[in-house]
OpenMM code with the backbone's topology and positions (N, CA, C; nanometers):
from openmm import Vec3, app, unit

residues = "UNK UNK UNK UNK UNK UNK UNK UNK UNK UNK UNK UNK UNK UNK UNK UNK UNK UNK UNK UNK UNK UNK UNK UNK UNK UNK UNK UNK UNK UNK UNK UNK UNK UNK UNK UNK UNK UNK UNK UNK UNK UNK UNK UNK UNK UNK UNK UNK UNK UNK UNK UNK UNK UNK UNK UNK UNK UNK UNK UNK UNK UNK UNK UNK UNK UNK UNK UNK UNK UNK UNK UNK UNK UNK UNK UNK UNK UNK UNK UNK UNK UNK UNK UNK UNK UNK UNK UNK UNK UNK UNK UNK UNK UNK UNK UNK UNK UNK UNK UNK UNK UNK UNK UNK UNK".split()
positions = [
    Vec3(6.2291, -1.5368, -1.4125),
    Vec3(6.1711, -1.4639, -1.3027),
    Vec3(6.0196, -1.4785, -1.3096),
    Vec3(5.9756, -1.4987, -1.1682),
    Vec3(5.8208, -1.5211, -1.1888),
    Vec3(5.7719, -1.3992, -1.0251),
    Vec3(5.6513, -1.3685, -1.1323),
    Vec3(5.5998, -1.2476, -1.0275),
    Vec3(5.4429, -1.2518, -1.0246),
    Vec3(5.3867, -1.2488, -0.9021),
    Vec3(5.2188, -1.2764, -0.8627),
    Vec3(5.1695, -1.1378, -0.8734),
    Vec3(5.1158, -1.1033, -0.9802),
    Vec3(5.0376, -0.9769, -0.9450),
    Vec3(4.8825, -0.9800, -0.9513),
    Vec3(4.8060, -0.8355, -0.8898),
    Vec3(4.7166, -0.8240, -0.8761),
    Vec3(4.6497, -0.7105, -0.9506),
    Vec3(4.5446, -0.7882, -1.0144),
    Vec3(4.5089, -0.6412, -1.1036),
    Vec3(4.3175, -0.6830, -1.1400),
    Vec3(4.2649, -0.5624, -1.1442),
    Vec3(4.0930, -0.6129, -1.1059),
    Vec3(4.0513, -0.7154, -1.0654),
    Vec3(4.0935, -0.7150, -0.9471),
    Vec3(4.0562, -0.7933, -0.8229),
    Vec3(4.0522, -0.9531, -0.8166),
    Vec3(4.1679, -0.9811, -0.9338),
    Vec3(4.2155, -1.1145, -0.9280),
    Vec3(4.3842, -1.1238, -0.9451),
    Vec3(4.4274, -1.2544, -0.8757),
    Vec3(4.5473, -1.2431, -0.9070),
    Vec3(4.6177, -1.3539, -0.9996),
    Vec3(4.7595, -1.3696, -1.0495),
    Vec3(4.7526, -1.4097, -1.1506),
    Vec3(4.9420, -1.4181, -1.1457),
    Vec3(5.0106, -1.5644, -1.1442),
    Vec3(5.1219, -1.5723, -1.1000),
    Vec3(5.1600, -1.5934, -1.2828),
    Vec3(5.2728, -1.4566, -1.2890),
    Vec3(5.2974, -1.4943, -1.4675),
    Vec3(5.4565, -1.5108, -1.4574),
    Vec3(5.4992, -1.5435, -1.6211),
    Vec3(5.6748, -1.5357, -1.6428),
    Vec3(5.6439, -1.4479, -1.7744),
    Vec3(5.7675, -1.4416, -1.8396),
    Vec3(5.7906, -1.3840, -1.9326),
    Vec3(5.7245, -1.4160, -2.0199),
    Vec3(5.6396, -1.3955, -2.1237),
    Vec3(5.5683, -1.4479, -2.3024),
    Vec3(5.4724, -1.5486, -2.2228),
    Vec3(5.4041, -1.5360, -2.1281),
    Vec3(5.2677, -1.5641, -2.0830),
    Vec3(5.1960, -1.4904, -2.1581),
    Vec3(5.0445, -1.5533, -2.1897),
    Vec3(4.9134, -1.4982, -2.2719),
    Vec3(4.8133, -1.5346, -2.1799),
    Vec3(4.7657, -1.4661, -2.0884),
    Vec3(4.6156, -1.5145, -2.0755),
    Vec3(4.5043, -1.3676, -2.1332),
    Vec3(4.3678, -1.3915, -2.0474),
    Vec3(4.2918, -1.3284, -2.0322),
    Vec3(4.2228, -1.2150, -1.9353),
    Vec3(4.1795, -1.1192, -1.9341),
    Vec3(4.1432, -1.0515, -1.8084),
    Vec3(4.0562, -0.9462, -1.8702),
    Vec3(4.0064, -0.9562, -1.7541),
    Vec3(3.8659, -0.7911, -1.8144),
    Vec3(3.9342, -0.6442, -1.8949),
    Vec3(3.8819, -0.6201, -1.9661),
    Vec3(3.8937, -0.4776, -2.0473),
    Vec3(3.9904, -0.4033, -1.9571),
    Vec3(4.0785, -0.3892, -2.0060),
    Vec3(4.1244, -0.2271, -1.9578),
    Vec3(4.0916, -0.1226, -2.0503),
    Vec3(4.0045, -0.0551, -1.9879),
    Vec3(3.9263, 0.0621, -2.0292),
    Vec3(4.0556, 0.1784, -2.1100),
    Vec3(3.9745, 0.2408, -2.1915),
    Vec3(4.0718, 0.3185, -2.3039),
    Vec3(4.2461, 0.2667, -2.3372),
    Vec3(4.1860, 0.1210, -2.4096),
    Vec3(4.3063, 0.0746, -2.4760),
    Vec3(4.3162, 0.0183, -2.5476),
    Vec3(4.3591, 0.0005, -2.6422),
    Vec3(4.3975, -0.0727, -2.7735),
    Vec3(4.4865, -0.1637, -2.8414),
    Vec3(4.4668, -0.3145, -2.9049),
    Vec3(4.5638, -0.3656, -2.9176),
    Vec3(4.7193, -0.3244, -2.9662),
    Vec3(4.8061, -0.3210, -2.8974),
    Vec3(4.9385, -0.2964, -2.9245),
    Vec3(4.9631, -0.2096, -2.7557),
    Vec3(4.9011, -0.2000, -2.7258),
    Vec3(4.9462, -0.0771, -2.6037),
    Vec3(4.9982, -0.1824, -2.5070),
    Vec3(5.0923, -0.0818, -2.4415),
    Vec3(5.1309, -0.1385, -2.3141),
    Vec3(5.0724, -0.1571, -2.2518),
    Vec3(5.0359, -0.2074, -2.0779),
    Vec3(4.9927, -0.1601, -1.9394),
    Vec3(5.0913, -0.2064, -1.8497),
    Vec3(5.0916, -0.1064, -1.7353),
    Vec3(5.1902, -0.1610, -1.6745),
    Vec3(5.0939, -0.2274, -1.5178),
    Vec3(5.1417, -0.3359, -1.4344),
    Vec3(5.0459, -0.3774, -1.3998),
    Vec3(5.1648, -0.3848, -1.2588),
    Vec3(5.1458, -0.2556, -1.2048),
    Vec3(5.2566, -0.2215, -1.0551),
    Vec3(5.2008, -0.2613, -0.8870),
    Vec3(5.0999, -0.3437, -0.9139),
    Vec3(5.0234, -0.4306, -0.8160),
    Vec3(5.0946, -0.5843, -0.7911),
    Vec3(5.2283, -0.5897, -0.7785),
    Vec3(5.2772, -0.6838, -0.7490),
    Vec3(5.3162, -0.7449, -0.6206),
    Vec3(5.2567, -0.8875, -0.5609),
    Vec3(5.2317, -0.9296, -0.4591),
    Vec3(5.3646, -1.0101, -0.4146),
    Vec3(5.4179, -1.0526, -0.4800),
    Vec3(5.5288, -1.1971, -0.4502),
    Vec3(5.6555, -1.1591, -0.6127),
    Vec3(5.7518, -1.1713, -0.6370),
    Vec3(5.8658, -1.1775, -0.6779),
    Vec3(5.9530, -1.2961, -0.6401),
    Vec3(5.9688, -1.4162, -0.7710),
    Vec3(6.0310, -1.5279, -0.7605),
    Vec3(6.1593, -1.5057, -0.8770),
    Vec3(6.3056, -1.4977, -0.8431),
    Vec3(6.4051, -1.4544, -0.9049),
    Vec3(6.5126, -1.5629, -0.8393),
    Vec3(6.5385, -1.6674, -0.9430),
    Vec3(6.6762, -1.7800, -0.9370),
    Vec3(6.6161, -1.8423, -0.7866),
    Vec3(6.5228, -1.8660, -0.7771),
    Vec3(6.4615, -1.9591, -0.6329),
    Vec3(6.4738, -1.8789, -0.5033),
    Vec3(6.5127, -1.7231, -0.5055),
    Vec3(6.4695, -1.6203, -0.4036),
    Vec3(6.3286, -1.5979, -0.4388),
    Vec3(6.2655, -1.5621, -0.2963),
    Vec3(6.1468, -1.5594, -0.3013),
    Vec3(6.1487, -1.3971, -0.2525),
    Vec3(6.0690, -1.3198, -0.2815),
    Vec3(6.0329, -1.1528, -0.2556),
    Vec3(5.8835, -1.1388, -0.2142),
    Vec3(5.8517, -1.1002, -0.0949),
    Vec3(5.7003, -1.1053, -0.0425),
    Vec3(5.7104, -0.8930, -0.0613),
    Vec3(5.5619, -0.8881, -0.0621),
    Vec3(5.5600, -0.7066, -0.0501),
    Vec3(5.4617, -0.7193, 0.0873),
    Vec3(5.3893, -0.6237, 0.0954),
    Vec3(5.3321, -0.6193, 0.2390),
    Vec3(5.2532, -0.4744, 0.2346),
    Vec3(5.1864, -0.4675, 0.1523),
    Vec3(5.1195, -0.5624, 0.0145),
    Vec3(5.1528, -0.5830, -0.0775),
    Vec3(5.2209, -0.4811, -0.1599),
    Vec3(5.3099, -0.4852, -0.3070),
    Vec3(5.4575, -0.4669, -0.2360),
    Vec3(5.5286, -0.5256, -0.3500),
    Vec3(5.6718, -0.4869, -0.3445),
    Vec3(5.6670, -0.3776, -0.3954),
    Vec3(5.7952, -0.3015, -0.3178),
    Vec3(5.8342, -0.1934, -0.3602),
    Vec3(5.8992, -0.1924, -0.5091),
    Vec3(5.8940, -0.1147, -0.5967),
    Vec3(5.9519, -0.0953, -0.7097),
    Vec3(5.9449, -0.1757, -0.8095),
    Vec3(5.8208, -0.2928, -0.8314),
    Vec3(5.8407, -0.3942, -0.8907),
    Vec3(5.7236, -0.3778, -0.9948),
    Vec3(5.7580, -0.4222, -1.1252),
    Vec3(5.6476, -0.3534, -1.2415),
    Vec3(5.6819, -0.4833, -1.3281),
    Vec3(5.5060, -0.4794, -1.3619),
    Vec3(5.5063, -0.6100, -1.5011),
    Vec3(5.4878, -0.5288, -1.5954),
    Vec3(5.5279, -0.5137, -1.7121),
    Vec3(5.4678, -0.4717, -1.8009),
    Vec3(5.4295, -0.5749, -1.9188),
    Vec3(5.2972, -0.5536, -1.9760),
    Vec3(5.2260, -0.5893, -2.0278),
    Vec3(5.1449, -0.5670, -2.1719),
    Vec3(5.1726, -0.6783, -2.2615),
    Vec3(5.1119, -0.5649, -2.4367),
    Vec3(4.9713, -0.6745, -2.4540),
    Vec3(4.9132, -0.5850, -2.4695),
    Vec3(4.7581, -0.6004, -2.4941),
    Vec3(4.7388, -0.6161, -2.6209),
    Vec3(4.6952, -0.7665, -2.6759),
    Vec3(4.7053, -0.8513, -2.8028),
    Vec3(4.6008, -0.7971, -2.8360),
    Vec3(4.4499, -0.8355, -2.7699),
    Vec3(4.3499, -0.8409, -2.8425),
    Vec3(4.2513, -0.7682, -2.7690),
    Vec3(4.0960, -0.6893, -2.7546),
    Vec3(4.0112, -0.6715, -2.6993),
    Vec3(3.9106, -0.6890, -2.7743),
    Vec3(3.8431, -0.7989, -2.7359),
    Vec3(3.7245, -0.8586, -2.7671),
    Vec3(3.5867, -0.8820, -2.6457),
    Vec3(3.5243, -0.9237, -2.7109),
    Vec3(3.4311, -0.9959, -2.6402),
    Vec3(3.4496, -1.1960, -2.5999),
    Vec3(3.4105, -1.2285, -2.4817),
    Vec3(3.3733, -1.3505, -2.4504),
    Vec3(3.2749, -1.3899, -2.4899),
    Vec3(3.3122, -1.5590, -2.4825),
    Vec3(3.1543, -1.6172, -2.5017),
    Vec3(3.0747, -1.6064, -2.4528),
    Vec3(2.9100, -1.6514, -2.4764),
    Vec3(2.7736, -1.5889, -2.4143),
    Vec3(2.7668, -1.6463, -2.3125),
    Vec3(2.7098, -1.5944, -2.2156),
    Vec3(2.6998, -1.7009, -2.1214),
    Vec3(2.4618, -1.6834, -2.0939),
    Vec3(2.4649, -1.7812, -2.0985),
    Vec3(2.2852, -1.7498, -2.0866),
    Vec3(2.2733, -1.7916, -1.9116),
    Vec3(2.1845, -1.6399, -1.8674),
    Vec3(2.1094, -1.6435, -1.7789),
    Vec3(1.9430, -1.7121, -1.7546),
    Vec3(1.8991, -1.7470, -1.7243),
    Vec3(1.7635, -1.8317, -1.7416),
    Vec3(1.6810, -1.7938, -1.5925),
    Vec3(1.5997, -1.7619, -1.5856),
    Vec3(1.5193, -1.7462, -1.4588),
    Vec3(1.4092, -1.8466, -1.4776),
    Vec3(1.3384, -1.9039, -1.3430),
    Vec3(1.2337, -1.9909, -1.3669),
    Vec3(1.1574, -2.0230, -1.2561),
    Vec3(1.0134, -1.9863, -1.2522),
    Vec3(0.9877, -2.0171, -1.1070),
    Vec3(0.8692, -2.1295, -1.1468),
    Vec3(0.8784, -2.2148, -1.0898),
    Vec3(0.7695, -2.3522, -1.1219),
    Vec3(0.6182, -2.2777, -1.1228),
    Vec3(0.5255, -2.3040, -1.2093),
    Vec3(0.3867, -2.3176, -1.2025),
    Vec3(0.3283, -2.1889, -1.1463),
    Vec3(0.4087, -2.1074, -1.2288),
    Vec3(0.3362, -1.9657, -1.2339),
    Vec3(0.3992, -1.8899, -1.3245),
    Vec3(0.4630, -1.9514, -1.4808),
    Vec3(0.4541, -1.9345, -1.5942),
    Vec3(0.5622, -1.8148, -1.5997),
    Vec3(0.6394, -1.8140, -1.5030),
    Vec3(0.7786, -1.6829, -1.5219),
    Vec3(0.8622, -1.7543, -1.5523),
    Vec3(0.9533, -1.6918, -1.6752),
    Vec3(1.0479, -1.7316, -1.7295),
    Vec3(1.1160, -1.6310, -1.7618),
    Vec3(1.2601, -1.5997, -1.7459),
    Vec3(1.3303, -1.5140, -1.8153),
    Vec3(1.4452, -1.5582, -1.8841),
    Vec3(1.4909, -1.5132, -2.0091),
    Vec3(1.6168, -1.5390, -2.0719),
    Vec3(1.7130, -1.4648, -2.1219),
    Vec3(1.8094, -1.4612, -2.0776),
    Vec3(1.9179, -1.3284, -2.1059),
    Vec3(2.0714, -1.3667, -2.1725),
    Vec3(2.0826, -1.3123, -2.2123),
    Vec3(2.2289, -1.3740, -2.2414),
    Vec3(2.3400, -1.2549, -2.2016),
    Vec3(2.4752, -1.2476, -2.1606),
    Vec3(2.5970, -1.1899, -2.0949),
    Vec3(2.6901, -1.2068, -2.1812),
    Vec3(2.7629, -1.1044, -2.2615),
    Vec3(2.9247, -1.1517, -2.2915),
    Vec3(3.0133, -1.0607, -2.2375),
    Vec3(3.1099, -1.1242, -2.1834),
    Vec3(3.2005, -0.9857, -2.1178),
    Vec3(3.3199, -0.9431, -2.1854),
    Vec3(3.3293, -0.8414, -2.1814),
    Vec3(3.4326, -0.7696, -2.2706),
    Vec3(3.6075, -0.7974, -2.1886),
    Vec3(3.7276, -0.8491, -2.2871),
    Vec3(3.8113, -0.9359, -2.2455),
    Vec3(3.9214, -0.8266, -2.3213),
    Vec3(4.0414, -0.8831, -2.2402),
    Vec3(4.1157, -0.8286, -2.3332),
    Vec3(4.2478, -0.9274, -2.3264),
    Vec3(4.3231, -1.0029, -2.4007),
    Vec3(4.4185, -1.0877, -2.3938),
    Vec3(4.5718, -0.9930, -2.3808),
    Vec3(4.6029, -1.0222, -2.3085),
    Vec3(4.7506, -0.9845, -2.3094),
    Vec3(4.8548, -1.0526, -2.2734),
    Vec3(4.9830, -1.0481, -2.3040),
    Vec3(5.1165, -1.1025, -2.2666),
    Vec3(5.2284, -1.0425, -2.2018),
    Vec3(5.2821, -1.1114, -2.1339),
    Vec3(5.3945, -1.0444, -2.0383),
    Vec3(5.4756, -1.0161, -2.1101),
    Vec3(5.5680, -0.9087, -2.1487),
    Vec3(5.6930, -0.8826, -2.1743),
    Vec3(5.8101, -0.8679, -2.0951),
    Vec3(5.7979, -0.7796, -1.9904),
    Vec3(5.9039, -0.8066, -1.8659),
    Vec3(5.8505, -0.7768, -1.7388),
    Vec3(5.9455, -0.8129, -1.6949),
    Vec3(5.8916, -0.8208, -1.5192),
    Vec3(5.9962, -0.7085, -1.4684),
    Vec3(5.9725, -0.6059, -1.4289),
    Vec3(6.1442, -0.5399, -1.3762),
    Vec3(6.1326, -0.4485, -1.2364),
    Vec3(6.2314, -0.4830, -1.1496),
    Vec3(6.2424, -0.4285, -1.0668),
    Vec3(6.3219, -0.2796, -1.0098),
    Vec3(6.3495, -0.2169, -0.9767),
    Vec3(6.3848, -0.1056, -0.9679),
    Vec3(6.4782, -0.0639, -0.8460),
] * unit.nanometer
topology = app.Topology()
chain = topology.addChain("A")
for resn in residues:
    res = topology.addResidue(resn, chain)
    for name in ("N", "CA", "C"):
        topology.addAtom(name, app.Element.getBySymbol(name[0]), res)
């Protein structure tokens, strides 16, 4: 079963024991669940399930491996021949997680 959900304002088509990445979910810790009930599309044995916007009753749940930080990313400002320069660096706080099930209701 494969299901498109939407969750901080990106979306993200997973299956079962998928790992990616996505921004912090705020007050959580590796091992925790989330459940991620922003689901757009439901793909089950080559039926296709549209919501309008979410499907009704349809939940990913999700265990949160790791929360870390990303790599740096450097900002640089520069304006020619008037000696401004700025340098900054960004890491954004990540949190890896994996699908465990997809279930509908």
């Amino acid at each position: 079963m494969k299901a498109t959900v939407q969750t901080q304002g990106r979306q993200f088509t997973v299956e079962q024991g998928d790992k990616f990445t996505v921004n912090r979910f705020k007050n959580t810790e590796s091992g925790d669940i989330v459940e991620l009930d922003q689901v757009l599309m439901l793909v089950d044995d080559g039926k296709a399930t549209f919501g309008s916007p979410y499907v009704e009753g349809a939940v990913v749940k999700a265990k949160i491996l790791e929360n870390k930080k990303d790599r740096k990313i450097i900002v640089f400002k520069k304006k020619r021949r008037k000696g401004y320069q700025r340098r900054k660096g960004h890491r954004q706080r990540i949190s890896v997680i994996e699908i465990e099930s997809i279930e509908t209701k």
